[in-house]
Structure formats: C-alpha cells, structure tokens
C-alpha positions as CSV (number, residue, x, y, z in Angstrom):
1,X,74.3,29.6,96.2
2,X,72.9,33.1,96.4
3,X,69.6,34.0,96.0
4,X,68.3,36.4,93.1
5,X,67.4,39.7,94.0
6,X,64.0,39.1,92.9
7,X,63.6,35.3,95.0
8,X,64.8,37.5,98.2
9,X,62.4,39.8,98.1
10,X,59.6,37.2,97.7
11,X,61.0,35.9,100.8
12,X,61.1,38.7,102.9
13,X,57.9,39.3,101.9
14,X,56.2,36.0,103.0
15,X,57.9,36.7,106.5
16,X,56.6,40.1,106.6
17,X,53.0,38.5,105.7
18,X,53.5,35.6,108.3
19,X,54.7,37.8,111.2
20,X,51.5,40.4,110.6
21,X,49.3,37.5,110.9
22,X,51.1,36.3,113.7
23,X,50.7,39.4,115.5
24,X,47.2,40.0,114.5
25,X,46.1,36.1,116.3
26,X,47.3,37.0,119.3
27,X,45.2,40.5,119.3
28,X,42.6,38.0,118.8
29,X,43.4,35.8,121.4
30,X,44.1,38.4,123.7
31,X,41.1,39.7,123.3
32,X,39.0,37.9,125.4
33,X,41.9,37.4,127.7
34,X,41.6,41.3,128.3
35,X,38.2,41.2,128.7
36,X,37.8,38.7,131.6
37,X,41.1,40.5,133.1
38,X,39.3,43.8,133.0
39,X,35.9,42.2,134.2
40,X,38.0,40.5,137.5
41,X,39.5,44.5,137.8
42,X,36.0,45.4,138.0
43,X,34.7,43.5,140.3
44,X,37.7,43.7,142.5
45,X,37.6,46.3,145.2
46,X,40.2,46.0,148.1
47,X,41.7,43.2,150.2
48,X,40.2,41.4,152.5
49,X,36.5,42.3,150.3
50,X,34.4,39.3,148.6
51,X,33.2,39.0,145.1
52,X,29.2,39.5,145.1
53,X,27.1,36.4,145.8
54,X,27.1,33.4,147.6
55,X,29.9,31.6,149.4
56,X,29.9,27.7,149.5
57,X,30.0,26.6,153.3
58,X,33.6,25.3,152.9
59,X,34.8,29.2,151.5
60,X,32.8,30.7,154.9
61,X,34.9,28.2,157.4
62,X,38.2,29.2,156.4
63,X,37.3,33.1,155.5
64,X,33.9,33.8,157.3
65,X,34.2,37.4,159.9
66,X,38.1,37.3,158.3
67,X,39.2,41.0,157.8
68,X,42.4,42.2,157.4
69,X,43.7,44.5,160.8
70,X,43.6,48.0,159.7
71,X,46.6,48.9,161.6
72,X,49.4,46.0,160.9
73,X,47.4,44.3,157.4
74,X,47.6,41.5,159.7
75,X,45.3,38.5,157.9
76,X,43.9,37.1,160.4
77,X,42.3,39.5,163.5
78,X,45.2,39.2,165.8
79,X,45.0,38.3,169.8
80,X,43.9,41.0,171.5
81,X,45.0,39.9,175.9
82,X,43.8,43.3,177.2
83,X,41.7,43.6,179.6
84,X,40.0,47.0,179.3
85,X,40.3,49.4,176.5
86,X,41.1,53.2,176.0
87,X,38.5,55.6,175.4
88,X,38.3,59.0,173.4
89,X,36.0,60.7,175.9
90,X,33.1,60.0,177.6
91,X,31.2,61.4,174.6
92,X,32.6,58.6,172.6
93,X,32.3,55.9,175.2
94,X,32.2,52.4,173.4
95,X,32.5,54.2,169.6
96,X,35.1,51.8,168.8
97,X,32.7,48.9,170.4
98,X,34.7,47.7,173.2
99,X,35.8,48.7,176.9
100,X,36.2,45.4,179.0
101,X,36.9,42.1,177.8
102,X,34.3,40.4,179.8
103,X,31.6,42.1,177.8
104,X,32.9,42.4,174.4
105,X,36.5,41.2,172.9
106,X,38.1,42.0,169.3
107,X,39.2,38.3,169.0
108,X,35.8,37.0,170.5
109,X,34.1,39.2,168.4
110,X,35.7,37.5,165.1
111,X,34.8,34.0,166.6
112,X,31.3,34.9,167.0
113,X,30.7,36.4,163.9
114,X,31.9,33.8,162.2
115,X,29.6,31.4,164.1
116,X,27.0,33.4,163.2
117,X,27.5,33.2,159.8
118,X,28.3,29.2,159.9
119,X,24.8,29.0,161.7
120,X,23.0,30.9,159.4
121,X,22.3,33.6,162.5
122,X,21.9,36.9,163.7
123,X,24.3,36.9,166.1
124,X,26.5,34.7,168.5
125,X,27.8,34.8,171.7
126,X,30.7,32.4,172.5
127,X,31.3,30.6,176.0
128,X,34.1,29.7,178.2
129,X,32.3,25.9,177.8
130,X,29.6,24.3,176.1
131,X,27.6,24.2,179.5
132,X,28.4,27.8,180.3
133,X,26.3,28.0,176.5
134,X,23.9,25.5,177.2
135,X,22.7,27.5,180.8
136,X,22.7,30.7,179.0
137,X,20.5,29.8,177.3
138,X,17.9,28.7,179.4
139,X,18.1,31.7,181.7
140,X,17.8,33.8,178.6
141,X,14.2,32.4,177.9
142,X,12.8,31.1,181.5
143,X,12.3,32.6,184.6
144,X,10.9,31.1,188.2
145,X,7.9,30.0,187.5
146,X,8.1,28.8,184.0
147,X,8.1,25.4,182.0
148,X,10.6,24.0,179.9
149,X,9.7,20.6,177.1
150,X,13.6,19.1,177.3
151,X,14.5,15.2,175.5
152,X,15.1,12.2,177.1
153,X,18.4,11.7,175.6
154,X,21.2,14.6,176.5
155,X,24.4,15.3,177.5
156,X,24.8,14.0,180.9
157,X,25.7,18.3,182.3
158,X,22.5,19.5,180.4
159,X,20.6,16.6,182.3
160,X,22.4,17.3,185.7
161,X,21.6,21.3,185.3
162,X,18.2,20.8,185.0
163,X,17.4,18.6,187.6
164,X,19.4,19.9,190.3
165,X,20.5,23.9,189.2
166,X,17.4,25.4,187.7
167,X,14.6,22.8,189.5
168,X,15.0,24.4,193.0
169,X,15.1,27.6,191.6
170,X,11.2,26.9,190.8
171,X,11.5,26.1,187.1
172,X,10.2,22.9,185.8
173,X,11.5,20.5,183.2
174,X,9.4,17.4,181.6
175,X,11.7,15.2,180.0
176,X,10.2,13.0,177.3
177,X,11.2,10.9,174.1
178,X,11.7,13.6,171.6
179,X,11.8,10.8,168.4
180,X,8.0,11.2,168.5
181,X,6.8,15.0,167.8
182,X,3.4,14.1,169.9
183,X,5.5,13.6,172.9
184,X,6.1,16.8,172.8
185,X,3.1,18.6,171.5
186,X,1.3,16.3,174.8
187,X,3.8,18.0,177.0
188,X,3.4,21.4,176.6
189,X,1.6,23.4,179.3
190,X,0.4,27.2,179.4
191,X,3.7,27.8,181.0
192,X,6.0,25.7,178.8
193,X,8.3,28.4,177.5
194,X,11.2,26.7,175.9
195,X,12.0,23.4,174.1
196,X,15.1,21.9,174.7
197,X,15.7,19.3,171.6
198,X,19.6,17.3,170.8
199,X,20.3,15.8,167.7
200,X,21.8,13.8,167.1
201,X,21.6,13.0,170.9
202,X,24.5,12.5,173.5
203,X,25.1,9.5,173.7
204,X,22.8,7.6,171.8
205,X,22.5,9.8,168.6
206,X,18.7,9.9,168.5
207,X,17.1,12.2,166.3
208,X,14.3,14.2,166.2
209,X,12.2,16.3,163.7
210,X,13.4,20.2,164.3
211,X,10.8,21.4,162.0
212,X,7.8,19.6,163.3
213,X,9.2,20.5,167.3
214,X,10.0,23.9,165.8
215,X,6.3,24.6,164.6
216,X,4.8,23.3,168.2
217,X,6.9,25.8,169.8
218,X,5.7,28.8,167.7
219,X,2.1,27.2,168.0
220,X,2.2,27.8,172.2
221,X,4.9,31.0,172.1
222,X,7.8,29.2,173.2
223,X,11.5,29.1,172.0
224,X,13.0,26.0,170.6
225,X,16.8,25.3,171.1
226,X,18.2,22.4,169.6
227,X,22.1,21.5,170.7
228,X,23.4,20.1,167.4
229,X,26.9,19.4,168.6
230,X,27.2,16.2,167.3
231,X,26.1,17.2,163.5
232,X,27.9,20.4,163.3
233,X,26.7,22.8,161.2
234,X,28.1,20.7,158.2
235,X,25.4,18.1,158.7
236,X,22.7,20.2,160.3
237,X,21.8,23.9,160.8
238,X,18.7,23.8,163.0
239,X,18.2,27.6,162.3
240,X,17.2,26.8,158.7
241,X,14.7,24.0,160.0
242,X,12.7,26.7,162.0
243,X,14.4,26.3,165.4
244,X,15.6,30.0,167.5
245,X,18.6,29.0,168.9
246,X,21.4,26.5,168.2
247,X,24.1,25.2,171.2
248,X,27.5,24.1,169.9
249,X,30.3,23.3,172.3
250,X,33.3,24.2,170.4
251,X,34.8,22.0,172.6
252,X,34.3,19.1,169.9
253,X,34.1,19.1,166.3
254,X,34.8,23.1,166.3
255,X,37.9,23.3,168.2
256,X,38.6,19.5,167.6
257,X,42.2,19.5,168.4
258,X,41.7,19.0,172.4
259,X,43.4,22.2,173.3
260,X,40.6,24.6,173.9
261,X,37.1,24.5,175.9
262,X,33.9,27.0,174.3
263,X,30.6,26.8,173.7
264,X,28.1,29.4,171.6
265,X,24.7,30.1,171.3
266,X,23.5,31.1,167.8
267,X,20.5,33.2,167.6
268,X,18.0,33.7,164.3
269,X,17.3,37.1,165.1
270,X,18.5,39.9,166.9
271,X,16.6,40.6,169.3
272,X,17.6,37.0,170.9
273,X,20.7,37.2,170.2
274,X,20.9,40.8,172.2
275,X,19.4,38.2,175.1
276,X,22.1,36.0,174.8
277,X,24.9,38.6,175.1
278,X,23.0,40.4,177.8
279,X,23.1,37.5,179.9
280,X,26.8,36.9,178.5
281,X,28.0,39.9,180.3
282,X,26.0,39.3,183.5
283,X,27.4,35.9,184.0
284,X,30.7,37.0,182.9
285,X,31.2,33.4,181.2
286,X,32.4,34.7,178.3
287,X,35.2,33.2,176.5
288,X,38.6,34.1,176.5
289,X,40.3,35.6,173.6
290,X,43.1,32.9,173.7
291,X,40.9,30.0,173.6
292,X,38.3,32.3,170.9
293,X,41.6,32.7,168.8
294,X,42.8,28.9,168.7
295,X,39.6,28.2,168.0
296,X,38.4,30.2,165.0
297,X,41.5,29.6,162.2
298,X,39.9,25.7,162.9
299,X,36.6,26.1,162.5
C-alpha cells in the first residue's frame, strides 16, 4: 500500500522532530560531560605533575619522589652505577647536585626523598644497613662526654653498639624500661643528649608513649629518636608524635623481599637532616644505588 502524499509528509515530519530532540539531549548531556573534561584539562599540567592537595599514604608509596627522567621519559628514575660525575666547570661545581656517589646518588636521592615524604620529614639519608642508620645517628647528636636515655628492649646490634662501640669512646648510655615515661624523665642527667626509644620493640614488641618521651626530651634539650621498624610508617610515624628522628631498616618491611640490606634516618627538619647526611658522607656508609633502586619501586 502506498502512502498518501499528505500521510508521508506527516511522517517525515515526526522524524525530523524526533531526530532534533535527539540531538538537542545529548548537547544536554554533553554538557556537563564537557565541563568536567575541560575542568581535568585545567587542572592538568604535564606528566609526571600531581593534582593540587593531598595524597592518601597508599598514592605516596607507589608515586612519592617519582618523576619522569628528563632525558629518556623513563617512569621510574633509572639506575645510575657511576661512580663520579662530569662537571661544567669549576664555576658550576655540583650545579647539577652530584659529583661522587659516596656523597650524593641520582637513584639514592629518589629513595630518600621518598622516605622523606613517607615519614613526614625534611629530609633522609639512606644506609648500606639498618645499623649503619642506627650509629649515624647517634654520632650525629652525641659527642665524648655526653649522655644518651636508650630502652631496655632493642635490637640485639643497637644494644651491642652501645655497650661496647660508643661506651669506650667516653659516651654513656642508661638503659631503662621505656613502657613507663617516668623512667625516663628519672634518667635524664644535665648531659643526657639523646633518647633512644623502639616501638614496637625488637623482640618483645613493647611500646612506649613517643609523645610523652618526645616532650621530656625537648623539656632538657635533647633529641629523641625512636626506631619504628617494626610499625612501619603505615602504623606509626613517630615524626608526627613529636619525636626528631625516625630509624627504619629497609632491610624488613621496606625492602621485604630479602634481597637488599638499608637503613635511613628521617629527620623533622632540616637542619638535622643536613647532620645526618654530613655524617653520611664522612662515614661513607651510604647506600648503594642498586640496593636504593630495588628497594624504592617496593616501598
């Protein structure tokens, strides 16, 4: 049957109709789809670059110190194995920030900013070992002479170190139960220059109060450490509790894959954490870029 001229133009009218509303919802509906498009454009600047605002911890493990390498794009900062590094002129000595790989490496400086950021720090320095990390940091804060408030309850080489490395050398340790804040306020002396806290404790996993410790070092001038190895920084930051420094042995949870040895020291402010890589490049325990490599992609 064929349609009268007048029923076919009824039709193709309604089509006409339906298609113009058709395309008029999706203008609607793209719309808003444009909008948040052009907001993400906006707020988009280059790769490798953050969104403003506040990562959650689990973004800052995986992406934390992660830039792209100018040269190759590479994602992650590549292995860097050389020993020293070329420079411009002696005008521009250390411009680029490195020279020799016992004072300051491209791959140990991606691992140690990324600590530092973990931590909640000002700066890291990373260790061949976790007692290479845990001596630093006594010899950045004491001296012959001085007095150090340590727990009861620690790893077996922090123990050992104390009693028979840095004793003869005229430095004295009181060890005490560190569950009790009083023990330790009863041990300070006029010479007590760092506090030396673990929690949870090796190998007992005793804790202690960081904040209460923390506000009896700043009450006699002394530095409080805490070696939070055991919690990680996904339990515990002991920087946000008021402590100065915080000892991880990437060793354990960090590296956590038995492959590598490390240890780090993560300052609150700068001026310690200068200390700490001071006394980094004097010892020459830095850790190596292989080991600083495996290492960070797991943290």
């Amino acid at each position: 049957q064929v349609a009268s001229p007048s029923a076919g133009s009824a039709k193709s009218r309604a089509l006409t109709t339906t298609a113009t509303m058709f395309r008029h919802a999706q203008r609607l509906v793209s719309r808003p789809a444009a909008a948040a498009a052009g907001a993400v454009r906006a707020n988009a600047t280059k790769s490798g670059t953050w969104m403003a605002g506040p990562l959650s911890l689990d973004t800052q493990m995986v992406h934390a110190a992660v830039e792209p390498e100018p040269k190759s794009g590479a994602i992650l900062t590549p292995l860097f194995l050389s020993t020293t590094f070329v420079q411009d002129s002696v005008e521009d000595y250390l411009k680029k920030g490195y020279s020799y790989s016992r004072t300051n490496n491209p791959t140990v400086t991606a691992l140690e900013s990324k600590l530092a950021v973990l931590e909640n720090g000002a700066g890291a320095s990373a260790f061949g070992t976790g007692m290479a990390a845990t001596t630093s940091a006594i010899c950045a804060t004491m001296k012959a002479g001085d007095h150090c408030v340590i727990t009861d309850c620690s790893y077996g080489g922090t123990n050992r170190s104390c009693r028979e490395f840095f004793t003869p050398m005229n430095m004295e340790f009181t060890f005490t139960d560190f569950r009790d804040p009083e023990n330790v306020r009863k041990a300070m002396k006029p010479n007590t220059k760092l506090i030396f806290s673990e929690t949870p404790a090796n190998p007992v996993l005793s804790l202690c109060d960081i904040e209460a410790i923390s506000k009896i070092a700043k009450e006699h001038g002394a530095k409080h450490v805490v070696d939070a190895t055991f919690a990680t920084p996904v339990i515990l930051r002991p920087l946000d509790h008021g402590a100065d420094m915080v000892i991880q042995s990437l060793t354990k949870y960090y590296e956590g894959h038995n492959i590598m040895t490390g240890g780090a020291v993560i300052s609150k402010d700068k001026e310690l954490a200068d200390k700490l890589k001071w006394v980094q490049n004097v010892h020459g325990n830095i850790i190596n870029p292989f080991a600083a490599f495996i290492i960070n992609p797991f943290a």
